[in-house]
N, C-alpha and C positions, 0 to 999 in steps of 0.2 A: 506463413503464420500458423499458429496450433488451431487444431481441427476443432477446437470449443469455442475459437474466436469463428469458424464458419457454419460453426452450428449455430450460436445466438443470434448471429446476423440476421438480418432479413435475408430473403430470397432463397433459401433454402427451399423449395419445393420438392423437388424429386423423392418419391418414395423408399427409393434403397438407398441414395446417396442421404436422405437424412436416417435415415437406421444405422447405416454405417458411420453415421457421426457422432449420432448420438452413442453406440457400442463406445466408439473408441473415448469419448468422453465419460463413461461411465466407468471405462479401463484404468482411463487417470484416475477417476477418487478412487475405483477399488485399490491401482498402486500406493494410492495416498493412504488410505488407510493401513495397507499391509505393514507399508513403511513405518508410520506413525507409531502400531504394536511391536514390531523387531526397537525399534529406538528402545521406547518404552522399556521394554524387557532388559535393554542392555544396560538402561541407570539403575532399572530394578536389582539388576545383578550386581553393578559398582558401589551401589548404596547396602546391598547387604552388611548387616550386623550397624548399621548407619540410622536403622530407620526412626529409630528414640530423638536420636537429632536434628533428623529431618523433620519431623512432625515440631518440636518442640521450636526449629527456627522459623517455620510458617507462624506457629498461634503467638509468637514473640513480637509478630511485626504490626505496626500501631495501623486501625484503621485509615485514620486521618493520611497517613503516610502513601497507603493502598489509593486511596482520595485523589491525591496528589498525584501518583503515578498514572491515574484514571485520566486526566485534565489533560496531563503531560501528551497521553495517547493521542488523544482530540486535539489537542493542540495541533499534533504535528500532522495527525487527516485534514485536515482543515487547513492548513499549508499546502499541502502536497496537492491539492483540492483546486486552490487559488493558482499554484504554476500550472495544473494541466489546462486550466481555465485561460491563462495568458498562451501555454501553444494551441488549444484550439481556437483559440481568438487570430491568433497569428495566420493561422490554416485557412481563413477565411469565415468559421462560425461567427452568428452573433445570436448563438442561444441566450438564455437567461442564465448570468449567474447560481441564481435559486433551482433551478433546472438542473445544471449540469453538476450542483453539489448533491443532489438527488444521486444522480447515478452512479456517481463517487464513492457514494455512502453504500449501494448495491456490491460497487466492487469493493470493496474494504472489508463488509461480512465475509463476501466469497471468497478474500484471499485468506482467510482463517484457515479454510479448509486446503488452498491451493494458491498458488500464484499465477500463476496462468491463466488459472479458471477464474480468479479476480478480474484481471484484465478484461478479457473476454466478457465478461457480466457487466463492465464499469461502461466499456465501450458498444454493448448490445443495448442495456439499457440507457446510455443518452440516447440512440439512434431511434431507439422508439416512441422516447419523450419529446425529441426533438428533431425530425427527419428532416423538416426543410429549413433550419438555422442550422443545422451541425453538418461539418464535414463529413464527406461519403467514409466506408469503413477503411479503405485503406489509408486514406489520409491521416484516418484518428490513431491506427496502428503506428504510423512514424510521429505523431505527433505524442508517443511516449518517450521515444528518443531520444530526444533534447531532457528532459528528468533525469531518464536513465544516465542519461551522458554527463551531465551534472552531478548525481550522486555517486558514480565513478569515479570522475575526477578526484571529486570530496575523501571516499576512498585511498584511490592513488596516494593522496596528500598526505590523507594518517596512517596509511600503511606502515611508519617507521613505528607506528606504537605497539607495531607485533614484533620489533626486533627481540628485546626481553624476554614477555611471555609467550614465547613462540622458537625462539632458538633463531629466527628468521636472520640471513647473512643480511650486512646492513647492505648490500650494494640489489637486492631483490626491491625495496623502495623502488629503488635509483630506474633501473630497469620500468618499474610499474608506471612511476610517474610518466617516466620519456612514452613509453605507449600509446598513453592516455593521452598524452598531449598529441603525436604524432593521430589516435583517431579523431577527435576533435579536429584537429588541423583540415581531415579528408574530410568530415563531415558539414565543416563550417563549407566549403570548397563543391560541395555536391546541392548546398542549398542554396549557392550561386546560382548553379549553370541550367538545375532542373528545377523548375518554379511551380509546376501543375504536377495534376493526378496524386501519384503513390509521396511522389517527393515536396507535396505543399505541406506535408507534418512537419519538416525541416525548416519552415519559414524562418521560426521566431530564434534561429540562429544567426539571420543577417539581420534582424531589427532592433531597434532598441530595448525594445518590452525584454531582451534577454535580460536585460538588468534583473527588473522583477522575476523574471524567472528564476534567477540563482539566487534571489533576495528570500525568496517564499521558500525554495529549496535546500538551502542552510540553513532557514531556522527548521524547517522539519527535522533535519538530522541533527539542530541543536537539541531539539526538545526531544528525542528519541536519545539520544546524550544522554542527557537529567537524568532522564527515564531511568535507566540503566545504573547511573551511578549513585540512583535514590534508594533504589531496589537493592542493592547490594549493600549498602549503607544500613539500612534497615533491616537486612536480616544479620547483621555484626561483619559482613562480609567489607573491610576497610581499606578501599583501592582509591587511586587517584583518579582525576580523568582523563589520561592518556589510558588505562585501563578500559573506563568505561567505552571509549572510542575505538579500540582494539575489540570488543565484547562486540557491538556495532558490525563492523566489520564483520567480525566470523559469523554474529546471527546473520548477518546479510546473504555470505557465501553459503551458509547451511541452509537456509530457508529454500533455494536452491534445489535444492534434494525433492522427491515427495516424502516429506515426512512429515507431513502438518502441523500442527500444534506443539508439538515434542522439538523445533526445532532449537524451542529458548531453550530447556534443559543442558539439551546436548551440547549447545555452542560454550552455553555459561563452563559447564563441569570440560568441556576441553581446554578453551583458554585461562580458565581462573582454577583448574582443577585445584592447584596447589594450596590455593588460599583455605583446603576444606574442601572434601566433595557434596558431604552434605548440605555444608553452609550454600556453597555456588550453584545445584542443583534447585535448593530449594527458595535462592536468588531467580533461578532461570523458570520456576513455576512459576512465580510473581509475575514475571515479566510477560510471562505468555497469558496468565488472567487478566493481569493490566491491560495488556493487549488487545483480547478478545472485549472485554469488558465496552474499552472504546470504541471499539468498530463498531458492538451493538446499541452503545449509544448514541453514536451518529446514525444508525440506520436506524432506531427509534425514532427520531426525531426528523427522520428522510420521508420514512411512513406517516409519521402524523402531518406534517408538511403536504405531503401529497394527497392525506385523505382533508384536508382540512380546504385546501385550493381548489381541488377536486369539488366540494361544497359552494364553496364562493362563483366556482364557474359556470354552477348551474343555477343558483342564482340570479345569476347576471345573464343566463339564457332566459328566464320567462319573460314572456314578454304579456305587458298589460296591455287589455284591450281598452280603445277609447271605449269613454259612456257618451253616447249620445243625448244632446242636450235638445229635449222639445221646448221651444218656445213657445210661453201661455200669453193668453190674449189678452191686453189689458182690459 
């Protein structure tokens, strides 16, 4: 696992091995930044002679709409929240719900910045809110997994919506899907045989709660959908949603990269280039403020949640002393 998931962990003591951890974690954002400016630069360059239009299709888009786009984000944190909540439930946690959306909301700021470094943040901070209801760290590691495997799949399935915008040969689907099924297949098959340690993340592949899991999992990628197809709608950018679910897909694969922020940009102006670079570029801002916008209002509200309970618990620590009662003489 990446060396920011062994840096946030617990137990990290050693003096050089945590320097060297922390270096290489600092390596990631510096690449992530580096990446995020060369992006940057290259719309900058593709939008030359463009930028009247671009400007002019940001201040064209109604707030209310930006509103909706905002909701849409949360919505689908708040999904995605609720499936990691059923496999570490599966894993053997029985943290607190309220708890473990806390740390959710930790990792969803971080991945603004990174994806990995998300993870790593989402799964350091349950563990420290919650050390003896949450599964140990390698468990929570596999117990992304099954998500991951899920929104794969989901993937796999709409893949045919990049045959069009994309040139994509129809028989590359064909191909994706069988894979996906065939890992799925191994994976359901590994959370048979291995049932402890690293492999109890894999639980909630043999139980029921998989329902929920793919239940909470499709609507996140429905409402990240909308999202998409609202935002492009609104800046005059007029695609279907097989589009919008193609758009999906490639942010998905580009976020991928370290190039932070920049990733909606670039995905919108490769696969919608044609609709407009400026229309789709300045569709793929939206979507990266919409974005950002949500994750810090779930972590707003993770913060006031925590500072708020944080109060009540100390509270509920003072303790009154009896008064002692002198009895008078009649």
């Amino acid at each position: 696992m990446s060396l920011e998931l062994d840096l946030l962990a617990p137990g990290s003591t050693e003096p050089d091995d945590l320097r060297f951890r922390l270096s290489s974690f600092r390596s990631r954002i510096a690449l992530t930044a580096l990446g995020a400016v060369v992006v940057t630069g290259l719309l900058a360059v593709v939008l030359g002679g463009r930028a009247g239009e671009f400007s002019a299709a940001l201040r064209a888009t109604p707030l209310t709409l930006l509103a909706l786009g905002v909701l849409l984000q949360i919505t689908a944190l708040l999904a995605r929240s609720e499936a990691w909540n059923v496999c570490v439930r599966a894993a053997g946690g029985s943290v607190k719900r309220r708890v473990l959306f806390r740390a959710a909301a930790v990792g969803y700021v971080a991945s603004v910045l990174n994806g990995s470094v998300g993870m790593a943040a989402r799964i350091a901070s349950l563990r420290r809110a919650a050390p003896d209801t949450s599964p140990r760290v390698p468990a929570l590691v596999t117990a992304e997994v099954p998500i991951i495997t899920v929104e794969l799949t989901l993937v796999a399935i709409f893949s045919f919506t990049l045959v069009a915008p994309l040139g994509v040969p129809w028989w590359v689907p064909v191909i994706v899907v069988a894979v996906t099924a065939g890992v799925v297949a191994v994976l359901r098959r590994m959370s048979d045989r291995h049932r402890t340690g690293l492999w109890s993340g894999l639980a909630v592949l043999r139980m029921q709660s998989r329902a929920r899991l793919i239940t909470f999992t499709l609507l996140a990628v429905c409402a990240q959908i909308a999202r998409n197809w609202l935002m492009l709608r609104a800046i005059g950018v007029h695609v279907s949603v097989f589009d919008a679910m193609a758009l999906l897909i490639v942010m998905f694969t580009v976020g991928q990269l370290p190039i932070g922020p920049s990733s909606g940009p670039a995905a919108a102006v490769l696969i919608l280039g044609a609709h407009g670079v400026a229309a789709t570029a300045a569709a793929g801002v939206l979507l990266t403020l919409t974005g950002i916008a949500g994750s810090l209002c779930y972590g707003a509200w993770a913060l006031g949640d925590r500072i708020v309970s944080g109060r009540l618990s100390l509270r509920s620590d003072v303790v009154v002393p009896p008064v002692a009662v002198v009895p008078t003489s009649a």
